[in-house]
N, CA, C and O atoms as a GROMACS GRO file, in nm:
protein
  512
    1UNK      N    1  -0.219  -0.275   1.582
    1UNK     CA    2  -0.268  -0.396   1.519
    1UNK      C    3  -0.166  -0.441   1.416
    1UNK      O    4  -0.124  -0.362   1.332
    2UNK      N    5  -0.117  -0.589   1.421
    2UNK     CA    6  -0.075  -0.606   1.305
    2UNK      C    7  -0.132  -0.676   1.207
    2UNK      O    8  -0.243  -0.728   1.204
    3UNK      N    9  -0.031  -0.672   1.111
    3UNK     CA   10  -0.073  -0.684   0.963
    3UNK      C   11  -0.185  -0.817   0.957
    3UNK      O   12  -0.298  -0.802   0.912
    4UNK      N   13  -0.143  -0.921   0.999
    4UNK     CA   14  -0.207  -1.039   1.002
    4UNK      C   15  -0.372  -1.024   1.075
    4UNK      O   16  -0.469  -1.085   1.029
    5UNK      N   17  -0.380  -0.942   1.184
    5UNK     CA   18  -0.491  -0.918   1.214
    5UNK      C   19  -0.573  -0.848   1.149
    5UNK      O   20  -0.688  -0.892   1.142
    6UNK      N   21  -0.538  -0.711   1.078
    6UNK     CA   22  -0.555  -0.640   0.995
    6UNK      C   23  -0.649  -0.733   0.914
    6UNK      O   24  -0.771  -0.738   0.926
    7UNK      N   25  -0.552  -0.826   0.807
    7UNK     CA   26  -0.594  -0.897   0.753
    7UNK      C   27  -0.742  -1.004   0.726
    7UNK      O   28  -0.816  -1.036   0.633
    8UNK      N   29  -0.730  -1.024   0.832
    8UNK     CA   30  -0.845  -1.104   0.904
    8UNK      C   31  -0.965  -1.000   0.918
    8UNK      O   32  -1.075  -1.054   0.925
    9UNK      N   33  -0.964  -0.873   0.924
    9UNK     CA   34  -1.080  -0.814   0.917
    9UNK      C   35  -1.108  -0.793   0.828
    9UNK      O   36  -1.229  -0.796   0.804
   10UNK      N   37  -1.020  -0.760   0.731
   10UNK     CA   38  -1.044  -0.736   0.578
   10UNK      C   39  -1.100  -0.821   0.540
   10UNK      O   40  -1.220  -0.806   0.516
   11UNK      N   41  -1.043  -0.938   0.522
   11UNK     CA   42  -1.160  -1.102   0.485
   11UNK      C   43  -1.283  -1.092   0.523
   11UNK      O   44  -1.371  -1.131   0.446
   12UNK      N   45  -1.324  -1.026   0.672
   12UNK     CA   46  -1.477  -1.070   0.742
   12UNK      C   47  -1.530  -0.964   0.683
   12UNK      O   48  -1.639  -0.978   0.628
   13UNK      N   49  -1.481  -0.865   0.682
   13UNK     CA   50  -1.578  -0.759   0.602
   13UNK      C   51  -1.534  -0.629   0.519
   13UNK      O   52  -1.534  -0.508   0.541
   14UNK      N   53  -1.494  -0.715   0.410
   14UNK     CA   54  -1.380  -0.596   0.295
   14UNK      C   55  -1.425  -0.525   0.311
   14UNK      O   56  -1.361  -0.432   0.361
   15UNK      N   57  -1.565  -0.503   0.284
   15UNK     CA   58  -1.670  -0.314   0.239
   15UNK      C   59  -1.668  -0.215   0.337
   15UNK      O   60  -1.726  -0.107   0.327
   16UNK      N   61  -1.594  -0.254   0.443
   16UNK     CA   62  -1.576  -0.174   0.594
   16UNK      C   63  -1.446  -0.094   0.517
   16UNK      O   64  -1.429   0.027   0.500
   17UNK      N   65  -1.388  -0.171   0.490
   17UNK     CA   66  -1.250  -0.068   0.476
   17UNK      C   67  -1.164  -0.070   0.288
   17UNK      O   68  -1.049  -0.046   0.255
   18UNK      N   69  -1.260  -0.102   0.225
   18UNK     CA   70  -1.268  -0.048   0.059
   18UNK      C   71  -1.361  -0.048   0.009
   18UNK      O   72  -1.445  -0.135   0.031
   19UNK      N   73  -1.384   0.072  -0.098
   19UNK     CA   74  -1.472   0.066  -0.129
   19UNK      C   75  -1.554  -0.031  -0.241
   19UNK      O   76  -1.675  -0.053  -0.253
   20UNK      N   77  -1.448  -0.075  -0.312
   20UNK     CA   78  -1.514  -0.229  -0.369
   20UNK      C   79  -1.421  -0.275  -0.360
   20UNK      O   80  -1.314  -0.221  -0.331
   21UNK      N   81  -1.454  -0.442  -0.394
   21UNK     CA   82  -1.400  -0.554  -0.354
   21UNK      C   83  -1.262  -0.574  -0.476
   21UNK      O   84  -1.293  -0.655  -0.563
   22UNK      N   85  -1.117  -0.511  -0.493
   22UNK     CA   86  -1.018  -0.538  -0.563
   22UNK      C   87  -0.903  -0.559  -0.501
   22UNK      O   88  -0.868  -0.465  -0.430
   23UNK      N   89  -0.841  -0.641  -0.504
   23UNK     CA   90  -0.722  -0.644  -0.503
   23UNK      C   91  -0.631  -0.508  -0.462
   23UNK      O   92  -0.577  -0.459  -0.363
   24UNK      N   93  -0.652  -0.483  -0.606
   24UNK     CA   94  -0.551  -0.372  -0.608
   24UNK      C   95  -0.564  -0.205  -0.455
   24UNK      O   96  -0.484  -0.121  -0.414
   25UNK      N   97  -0.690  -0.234  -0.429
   25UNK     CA   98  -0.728  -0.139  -0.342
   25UNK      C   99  -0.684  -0.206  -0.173
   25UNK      O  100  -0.655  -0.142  -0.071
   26UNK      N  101  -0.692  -0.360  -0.193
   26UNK     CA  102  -0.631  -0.405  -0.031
   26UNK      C  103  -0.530  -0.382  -0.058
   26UNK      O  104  -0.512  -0.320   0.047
   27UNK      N  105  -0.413  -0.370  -0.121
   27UNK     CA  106  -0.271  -0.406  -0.164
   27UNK      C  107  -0.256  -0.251  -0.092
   27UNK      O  108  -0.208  -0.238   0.021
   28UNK      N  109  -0.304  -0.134  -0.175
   28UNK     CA  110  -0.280   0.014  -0.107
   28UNK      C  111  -0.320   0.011   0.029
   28UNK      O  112  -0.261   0.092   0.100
   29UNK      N  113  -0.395  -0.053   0.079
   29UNK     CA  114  -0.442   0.009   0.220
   29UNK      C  115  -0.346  -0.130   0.287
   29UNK      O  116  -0.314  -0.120   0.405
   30UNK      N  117  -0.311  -0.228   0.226
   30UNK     CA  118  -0.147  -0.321   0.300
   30UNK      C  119  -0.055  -0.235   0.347
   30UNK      O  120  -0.048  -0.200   0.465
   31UNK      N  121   0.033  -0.190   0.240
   31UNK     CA  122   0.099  -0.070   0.219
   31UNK      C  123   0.072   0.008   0.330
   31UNK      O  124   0.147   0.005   0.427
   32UNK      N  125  -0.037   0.086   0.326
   32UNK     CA  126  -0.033   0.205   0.362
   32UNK      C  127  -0.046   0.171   0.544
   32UNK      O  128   0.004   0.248   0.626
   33UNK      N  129  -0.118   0.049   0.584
   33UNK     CA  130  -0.091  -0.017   0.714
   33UNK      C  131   0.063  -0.030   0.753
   33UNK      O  132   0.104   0.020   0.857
   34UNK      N  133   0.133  -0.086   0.679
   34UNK     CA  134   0.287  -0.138   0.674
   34UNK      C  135   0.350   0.001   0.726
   34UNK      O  136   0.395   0.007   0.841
   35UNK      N  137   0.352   0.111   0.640
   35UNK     CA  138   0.432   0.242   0.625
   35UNK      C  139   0.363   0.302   0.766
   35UNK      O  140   0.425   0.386   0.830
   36UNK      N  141   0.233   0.254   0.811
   36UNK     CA  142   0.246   0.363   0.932
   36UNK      C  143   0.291   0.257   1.055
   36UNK      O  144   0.342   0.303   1.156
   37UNK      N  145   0.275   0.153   1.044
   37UNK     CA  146   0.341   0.088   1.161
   37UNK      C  147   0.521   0.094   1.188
   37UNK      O  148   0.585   0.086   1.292
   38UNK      N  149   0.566   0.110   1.040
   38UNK     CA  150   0.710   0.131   1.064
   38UNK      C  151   0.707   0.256   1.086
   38UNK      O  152   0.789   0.269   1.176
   39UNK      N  153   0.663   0.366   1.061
   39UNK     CA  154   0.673   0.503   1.080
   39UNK      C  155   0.669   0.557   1.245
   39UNK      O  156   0.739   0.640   1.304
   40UNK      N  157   0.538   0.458   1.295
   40UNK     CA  158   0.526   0.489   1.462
   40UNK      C  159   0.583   0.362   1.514
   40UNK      O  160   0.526   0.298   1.602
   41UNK      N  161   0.709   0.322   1.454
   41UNK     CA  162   0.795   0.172   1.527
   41UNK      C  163   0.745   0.082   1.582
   41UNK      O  164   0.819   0.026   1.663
   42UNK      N  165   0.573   0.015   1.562
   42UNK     CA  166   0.516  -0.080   1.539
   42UNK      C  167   0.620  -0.196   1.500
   42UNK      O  168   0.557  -0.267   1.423
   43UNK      N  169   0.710  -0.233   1.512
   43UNK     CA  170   0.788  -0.348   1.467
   43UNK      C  171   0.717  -0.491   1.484
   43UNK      O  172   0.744  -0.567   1.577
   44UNK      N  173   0.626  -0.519   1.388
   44UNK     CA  174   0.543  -0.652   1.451
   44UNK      C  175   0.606  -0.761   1.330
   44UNK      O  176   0.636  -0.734   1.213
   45UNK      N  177   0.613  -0.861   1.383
   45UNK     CA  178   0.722  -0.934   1.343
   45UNK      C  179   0.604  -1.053   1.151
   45UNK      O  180   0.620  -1.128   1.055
   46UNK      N  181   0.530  -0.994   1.210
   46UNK     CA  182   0.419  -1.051   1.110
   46UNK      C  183   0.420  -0.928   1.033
   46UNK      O  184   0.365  -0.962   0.928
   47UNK      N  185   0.451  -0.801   1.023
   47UNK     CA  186   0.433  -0.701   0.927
   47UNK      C  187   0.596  -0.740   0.847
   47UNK      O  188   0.616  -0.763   0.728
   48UNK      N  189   0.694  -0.737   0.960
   48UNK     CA  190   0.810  -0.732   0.868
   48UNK      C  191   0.842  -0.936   0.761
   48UNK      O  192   0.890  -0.976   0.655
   49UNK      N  193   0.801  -0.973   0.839
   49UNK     CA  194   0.775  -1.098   0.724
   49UNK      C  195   0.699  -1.099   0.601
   49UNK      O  196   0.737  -1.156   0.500
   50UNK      N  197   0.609  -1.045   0.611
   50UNK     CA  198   0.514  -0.981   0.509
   50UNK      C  199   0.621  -0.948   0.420
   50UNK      O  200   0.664  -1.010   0.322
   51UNK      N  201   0.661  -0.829   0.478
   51UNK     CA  202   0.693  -0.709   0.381
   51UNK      C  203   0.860  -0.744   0.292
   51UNK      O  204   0.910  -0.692   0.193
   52UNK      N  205   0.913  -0.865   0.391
   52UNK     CA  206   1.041  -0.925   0.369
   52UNK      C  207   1.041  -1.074   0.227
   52UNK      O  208   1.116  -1.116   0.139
   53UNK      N  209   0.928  -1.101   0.275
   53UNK     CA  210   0.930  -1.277   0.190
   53UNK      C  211   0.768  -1.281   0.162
   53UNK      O  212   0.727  -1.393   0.130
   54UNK      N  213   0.674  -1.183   0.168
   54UNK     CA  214   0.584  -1.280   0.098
   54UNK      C  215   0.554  -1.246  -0.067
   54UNK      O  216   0.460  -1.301  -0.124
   55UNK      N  217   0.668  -1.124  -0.157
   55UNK     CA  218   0.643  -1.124  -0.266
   55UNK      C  219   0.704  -1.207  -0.336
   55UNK      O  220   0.659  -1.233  -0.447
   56UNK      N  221   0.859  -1.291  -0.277
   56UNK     CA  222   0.933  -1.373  -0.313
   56UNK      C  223   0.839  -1.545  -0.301
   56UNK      O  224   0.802  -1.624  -0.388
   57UNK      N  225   0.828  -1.546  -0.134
   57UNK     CA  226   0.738  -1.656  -0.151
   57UNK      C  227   0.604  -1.682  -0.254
   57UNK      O  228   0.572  -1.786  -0.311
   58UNK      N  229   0.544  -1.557  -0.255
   58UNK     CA  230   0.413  -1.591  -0.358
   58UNK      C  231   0.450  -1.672  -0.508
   58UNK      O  232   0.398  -1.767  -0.565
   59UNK      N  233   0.593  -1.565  -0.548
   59UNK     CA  234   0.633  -1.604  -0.678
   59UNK      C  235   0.668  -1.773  -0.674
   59UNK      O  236   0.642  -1.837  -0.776
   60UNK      N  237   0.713  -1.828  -0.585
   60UNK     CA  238   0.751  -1.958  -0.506
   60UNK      C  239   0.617  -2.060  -0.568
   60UNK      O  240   0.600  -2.135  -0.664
   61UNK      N  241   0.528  -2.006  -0.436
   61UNK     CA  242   0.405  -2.092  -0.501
   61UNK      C  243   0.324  -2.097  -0.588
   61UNK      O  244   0.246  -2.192  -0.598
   62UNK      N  245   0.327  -1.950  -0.706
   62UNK     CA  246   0.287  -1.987  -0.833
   62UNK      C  247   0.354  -2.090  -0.912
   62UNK      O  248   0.305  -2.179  -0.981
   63UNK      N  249   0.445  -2.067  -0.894
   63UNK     CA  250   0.503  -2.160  -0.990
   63UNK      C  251   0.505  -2.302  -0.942
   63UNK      O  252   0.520  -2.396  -1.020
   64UNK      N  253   0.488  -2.321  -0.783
   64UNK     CA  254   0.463  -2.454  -0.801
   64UNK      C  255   0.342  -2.526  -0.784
   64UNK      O  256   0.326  -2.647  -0.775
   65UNK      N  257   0.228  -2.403  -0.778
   65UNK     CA  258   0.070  -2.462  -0.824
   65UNK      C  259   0.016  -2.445  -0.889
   65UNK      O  260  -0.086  -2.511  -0.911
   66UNK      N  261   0.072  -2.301  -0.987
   66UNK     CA  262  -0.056  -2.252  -1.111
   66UNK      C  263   0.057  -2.311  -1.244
   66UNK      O  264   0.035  -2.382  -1.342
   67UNK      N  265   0.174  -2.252  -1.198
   67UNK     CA  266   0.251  -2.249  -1.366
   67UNK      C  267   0.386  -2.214  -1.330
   67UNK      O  268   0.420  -2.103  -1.289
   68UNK      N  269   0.470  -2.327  -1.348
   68UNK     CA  270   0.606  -2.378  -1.322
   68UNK      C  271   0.717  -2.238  -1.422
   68UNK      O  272   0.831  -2.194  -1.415
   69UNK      N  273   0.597  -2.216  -1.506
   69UNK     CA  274   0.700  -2.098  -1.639
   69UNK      C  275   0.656  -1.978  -1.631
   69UNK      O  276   0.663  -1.900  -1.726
   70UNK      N  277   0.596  -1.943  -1.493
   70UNK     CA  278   0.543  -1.808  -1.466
   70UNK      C  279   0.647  -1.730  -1.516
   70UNK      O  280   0.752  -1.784  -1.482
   71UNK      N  281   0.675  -1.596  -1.602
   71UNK     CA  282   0.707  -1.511  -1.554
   71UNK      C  283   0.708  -1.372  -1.543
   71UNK      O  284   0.659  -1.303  -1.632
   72UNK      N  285   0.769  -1.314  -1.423
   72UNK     CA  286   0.738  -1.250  -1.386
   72UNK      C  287   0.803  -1.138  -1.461
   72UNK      O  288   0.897  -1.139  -1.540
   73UNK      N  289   0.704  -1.011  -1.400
   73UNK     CA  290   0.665  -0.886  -1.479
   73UNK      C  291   0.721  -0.827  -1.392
   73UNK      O  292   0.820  -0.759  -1.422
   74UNK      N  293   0.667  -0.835  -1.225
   74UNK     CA  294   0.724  -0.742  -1.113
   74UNK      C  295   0.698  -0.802  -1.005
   74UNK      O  296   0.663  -0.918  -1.026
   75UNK      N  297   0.700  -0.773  -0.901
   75UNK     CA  298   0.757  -0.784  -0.801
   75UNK      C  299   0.642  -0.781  -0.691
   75UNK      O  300   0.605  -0.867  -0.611
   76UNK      N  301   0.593  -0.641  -0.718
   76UNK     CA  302   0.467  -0.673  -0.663
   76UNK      C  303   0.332  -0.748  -0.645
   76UNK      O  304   0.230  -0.752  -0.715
   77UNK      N  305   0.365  -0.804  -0.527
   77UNK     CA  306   0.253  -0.932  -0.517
   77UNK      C  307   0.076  -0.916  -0.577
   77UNK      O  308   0.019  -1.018  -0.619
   78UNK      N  309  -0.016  -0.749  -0.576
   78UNK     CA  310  -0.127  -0.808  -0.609
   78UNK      C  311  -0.112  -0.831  -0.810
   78UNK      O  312  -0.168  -0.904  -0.892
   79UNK      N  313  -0.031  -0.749  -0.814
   79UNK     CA  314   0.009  -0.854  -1.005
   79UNK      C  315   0.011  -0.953  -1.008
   79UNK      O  316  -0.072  -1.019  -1.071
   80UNK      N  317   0.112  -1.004  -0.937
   80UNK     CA  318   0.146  -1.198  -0.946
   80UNK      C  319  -0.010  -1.255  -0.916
   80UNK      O  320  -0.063  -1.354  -0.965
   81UNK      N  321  -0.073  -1.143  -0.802
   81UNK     CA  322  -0.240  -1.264  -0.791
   81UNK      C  323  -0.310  -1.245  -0.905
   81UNK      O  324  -0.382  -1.334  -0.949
   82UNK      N  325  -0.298  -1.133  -0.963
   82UNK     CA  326  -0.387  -1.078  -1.070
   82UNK      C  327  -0.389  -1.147  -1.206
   82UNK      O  328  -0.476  -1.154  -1.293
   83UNK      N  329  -0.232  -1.211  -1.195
   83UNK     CA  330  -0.173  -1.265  -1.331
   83UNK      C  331  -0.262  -1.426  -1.305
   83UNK      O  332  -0.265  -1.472  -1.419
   84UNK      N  333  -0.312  -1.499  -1.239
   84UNK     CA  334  -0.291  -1.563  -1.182
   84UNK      C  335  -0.474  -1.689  -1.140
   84UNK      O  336  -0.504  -1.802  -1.100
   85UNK      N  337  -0.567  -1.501  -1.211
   85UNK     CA  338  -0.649  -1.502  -1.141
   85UNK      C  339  -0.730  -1.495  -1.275
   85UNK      O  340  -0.680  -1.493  -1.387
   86UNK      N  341  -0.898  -1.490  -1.240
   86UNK     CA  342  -0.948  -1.398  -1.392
   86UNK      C  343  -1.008  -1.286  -1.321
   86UNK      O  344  -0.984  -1.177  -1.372
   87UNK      N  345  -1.100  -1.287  -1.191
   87UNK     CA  346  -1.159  -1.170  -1.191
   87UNK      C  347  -1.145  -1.111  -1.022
   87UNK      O  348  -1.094  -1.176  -0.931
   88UNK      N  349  -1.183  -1.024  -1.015
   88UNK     CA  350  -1.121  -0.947  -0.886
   88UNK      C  351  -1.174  -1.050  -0.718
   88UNK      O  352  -1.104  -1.060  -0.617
   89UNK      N  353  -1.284  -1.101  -0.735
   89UNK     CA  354  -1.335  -1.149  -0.700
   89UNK      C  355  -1.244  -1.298  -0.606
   89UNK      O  356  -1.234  -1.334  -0.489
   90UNK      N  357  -1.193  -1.346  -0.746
   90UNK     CA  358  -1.092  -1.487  -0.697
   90UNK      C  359  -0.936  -1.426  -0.693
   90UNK      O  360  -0.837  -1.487  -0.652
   91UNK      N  361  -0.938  -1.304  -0.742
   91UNK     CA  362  -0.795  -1.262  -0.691
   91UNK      C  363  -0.806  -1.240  -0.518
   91UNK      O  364  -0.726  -1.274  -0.432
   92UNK      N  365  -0.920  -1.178  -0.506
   92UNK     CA  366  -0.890  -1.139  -0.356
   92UNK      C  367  -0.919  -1.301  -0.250
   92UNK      O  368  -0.849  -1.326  -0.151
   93UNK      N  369  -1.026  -1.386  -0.295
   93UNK     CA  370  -1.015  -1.531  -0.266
   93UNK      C  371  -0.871  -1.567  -0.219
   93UNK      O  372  -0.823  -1.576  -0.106
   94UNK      N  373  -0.799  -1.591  -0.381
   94UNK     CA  374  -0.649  -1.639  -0.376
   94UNK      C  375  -0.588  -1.574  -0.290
   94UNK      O  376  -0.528  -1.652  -0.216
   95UNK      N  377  -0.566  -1.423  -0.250
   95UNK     CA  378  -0.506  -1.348  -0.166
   95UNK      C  379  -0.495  -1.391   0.027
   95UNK      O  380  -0.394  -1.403   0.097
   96UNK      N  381  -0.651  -1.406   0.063
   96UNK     CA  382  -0.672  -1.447   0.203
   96UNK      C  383  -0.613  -1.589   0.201
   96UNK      O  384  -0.516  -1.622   0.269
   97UNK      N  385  -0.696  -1.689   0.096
   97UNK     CA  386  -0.602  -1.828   0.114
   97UNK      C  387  -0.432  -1.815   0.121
   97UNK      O  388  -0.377  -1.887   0.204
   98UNK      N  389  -0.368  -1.747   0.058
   98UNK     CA  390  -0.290  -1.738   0.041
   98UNK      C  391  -0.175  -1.709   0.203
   98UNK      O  392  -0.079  -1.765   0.257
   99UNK      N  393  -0.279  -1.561   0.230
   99UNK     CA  394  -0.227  -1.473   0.319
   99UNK      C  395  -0.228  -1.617   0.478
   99UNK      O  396  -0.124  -1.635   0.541
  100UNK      N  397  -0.333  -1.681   0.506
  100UNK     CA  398  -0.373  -1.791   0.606
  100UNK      C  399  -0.239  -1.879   0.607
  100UNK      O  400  -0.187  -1.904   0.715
  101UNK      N  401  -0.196  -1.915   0.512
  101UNK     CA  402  -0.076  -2.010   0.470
  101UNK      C  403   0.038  -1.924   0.487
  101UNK      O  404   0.119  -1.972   0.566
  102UNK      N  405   0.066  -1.831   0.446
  102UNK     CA  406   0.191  -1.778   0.480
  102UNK      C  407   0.192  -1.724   0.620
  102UNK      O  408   0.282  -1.750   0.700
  103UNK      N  409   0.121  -1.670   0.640
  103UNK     CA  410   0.101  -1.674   0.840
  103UNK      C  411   0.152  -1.790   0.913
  103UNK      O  412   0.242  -1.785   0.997
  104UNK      N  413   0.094  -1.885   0.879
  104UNK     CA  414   0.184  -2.030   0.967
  104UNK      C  415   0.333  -2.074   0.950
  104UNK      O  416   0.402  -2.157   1.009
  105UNK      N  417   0.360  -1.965   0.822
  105UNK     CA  418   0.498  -2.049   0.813
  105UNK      C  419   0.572  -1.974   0.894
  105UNK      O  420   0.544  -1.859   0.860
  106UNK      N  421   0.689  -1.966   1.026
  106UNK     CA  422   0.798  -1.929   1.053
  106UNK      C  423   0.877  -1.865   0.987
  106UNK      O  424   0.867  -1.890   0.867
  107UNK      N  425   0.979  -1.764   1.020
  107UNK     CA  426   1.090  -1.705   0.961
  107UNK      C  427   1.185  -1.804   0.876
  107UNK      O  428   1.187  -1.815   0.754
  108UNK      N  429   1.272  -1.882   0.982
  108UNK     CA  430   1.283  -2.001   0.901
  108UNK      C  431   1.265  -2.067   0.785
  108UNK      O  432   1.347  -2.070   0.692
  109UNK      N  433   1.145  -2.128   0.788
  109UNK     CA  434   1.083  -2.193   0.682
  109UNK      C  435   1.015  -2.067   0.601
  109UNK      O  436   0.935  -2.110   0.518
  110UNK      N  437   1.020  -2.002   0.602
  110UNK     CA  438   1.024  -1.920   0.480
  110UNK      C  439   1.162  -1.861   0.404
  110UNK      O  440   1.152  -1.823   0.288
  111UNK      N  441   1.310  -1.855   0.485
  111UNK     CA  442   1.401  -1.853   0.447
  111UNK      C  443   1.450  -2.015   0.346
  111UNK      O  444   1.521  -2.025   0.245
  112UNK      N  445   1.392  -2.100   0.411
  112UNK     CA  446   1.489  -2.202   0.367
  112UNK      C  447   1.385  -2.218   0.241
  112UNK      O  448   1.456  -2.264   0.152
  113UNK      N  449   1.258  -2.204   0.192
  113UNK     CA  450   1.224  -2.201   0.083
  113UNK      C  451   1.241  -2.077   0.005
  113UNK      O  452   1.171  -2.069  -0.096
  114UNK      N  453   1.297  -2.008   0.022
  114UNK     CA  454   1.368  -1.888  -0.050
  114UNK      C  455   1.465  -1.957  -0.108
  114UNK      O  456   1.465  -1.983  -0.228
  115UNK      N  457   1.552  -1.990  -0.029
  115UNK     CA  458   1.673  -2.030  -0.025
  115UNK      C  459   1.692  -2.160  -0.129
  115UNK      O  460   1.773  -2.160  -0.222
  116UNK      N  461   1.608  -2.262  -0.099
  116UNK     CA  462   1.598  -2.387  -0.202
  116UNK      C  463   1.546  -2.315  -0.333
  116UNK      O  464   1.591  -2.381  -0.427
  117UNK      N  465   1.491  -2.236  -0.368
  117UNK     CA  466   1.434  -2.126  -0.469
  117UNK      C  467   1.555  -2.064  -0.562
  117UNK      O  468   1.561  -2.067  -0.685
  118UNK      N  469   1.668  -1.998  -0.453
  118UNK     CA  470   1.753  -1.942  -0.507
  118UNK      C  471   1.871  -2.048  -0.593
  118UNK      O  472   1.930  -2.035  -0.700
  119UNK      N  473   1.869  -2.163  -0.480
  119UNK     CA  474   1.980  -2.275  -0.553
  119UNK      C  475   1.923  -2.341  -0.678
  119UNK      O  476   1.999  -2.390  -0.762
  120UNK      N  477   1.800  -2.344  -0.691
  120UNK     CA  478   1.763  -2.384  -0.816
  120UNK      C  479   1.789  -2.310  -0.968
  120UNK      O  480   1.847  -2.342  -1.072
  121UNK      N  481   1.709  -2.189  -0.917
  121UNK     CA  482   1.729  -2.052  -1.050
  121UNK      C  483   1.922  -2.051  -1.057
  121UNK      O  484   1.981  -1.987  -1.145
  122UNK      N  485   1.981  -2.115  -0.972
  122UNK     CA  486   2.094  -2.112  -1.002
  122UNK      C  487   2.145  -2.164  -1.143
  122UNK      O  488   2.190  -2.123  -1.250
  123UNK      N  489   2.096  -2.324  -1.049
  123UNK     CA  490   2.128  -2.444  -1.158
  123UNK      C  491   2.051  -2.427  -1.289
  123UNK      O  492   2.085  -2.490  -1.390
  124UNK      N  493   1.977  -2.367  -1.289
  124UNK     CA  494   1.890  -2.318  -1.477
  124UNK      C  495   1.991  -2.262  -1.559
  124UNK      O  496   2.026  -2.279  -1.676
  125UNK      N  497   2.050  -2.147  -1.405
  125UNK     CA  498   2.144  -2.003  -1.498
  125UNK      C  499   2.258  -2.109  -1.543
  125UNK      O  500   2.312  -2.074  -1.648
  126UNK      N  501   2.304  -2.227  -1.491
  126UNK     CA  502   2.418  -2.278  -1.540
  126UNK      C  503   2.397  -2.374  -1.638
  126UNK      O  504   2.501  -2.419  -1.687
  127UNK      N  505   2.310  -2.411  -1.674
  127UNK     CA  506   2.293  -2.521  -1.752
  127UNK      C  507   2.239  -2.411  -1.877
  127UNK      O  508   2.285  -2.424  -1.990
  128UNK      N  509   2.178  -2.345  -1.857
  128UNK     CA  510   2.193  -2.243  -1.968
  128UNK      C  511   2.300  -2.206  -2.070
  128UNK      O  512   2.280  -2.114  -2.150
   0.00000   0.00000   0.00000
């Protein structure tokens, strides 16, 4: 199974597979999905996008829907939802919306908004 499907069950019925509803507890059992699919060479092209661009992308779209002056602490994505959020409840909300939207985007178009991302933080560092 990959990640994206995974996903989708988690949404229909978190309490199947954590024991309460946090963030921080889908994020470990993400993880811990991720590490055994690369471990038994599962190469599913929706796990390695995940695991490649969606902590970069998330940071992407905080800043261009919650707060342009986010910053960041780390790296890991359920922080950025957590930072983001008030209670576990709309973190894990924000998470599936989130997760639905980055599923549609292509390799591609998730590079080239990396990429327009990176030329910007450029132009800050120079005008600095």
């Amino acid at each position: 199974m990959n990640l994206k499907e995974l996903i989708n069950l988690i949404q229909k019925r978190p309490g199947v597979f954590v024991e309460e509803e946090r963030l921080d507890y889908v994020y470990y059992l993400v993880c811990g999905h991720l590490g055994c699919n690369l471990k038994n060479k599962m190469n599913y092209k929706e796990d390695l996008n995940f695991s490649s661009f969606f902590p970069r992308w998330l940071l992407i779209w905080v800043r261009d829907h919650v707060d342009k002056n986010y910053e960041l602490r780390t790296l890991v994505w359920y922080h950025i939802i957590e930072d983001v959020t008030n209670t576990d409840s709309e973190a894990l909300e924000l998470f599936f919306k989130l997760c639905d939207e980055f599923f549609q985007l292509d390799e591609e178009t998730l590079q080239e908004i990396i990429d327009a991302d990176d030329e910007l933080d450029d132009e800050d560092n120079e005008e600095s």
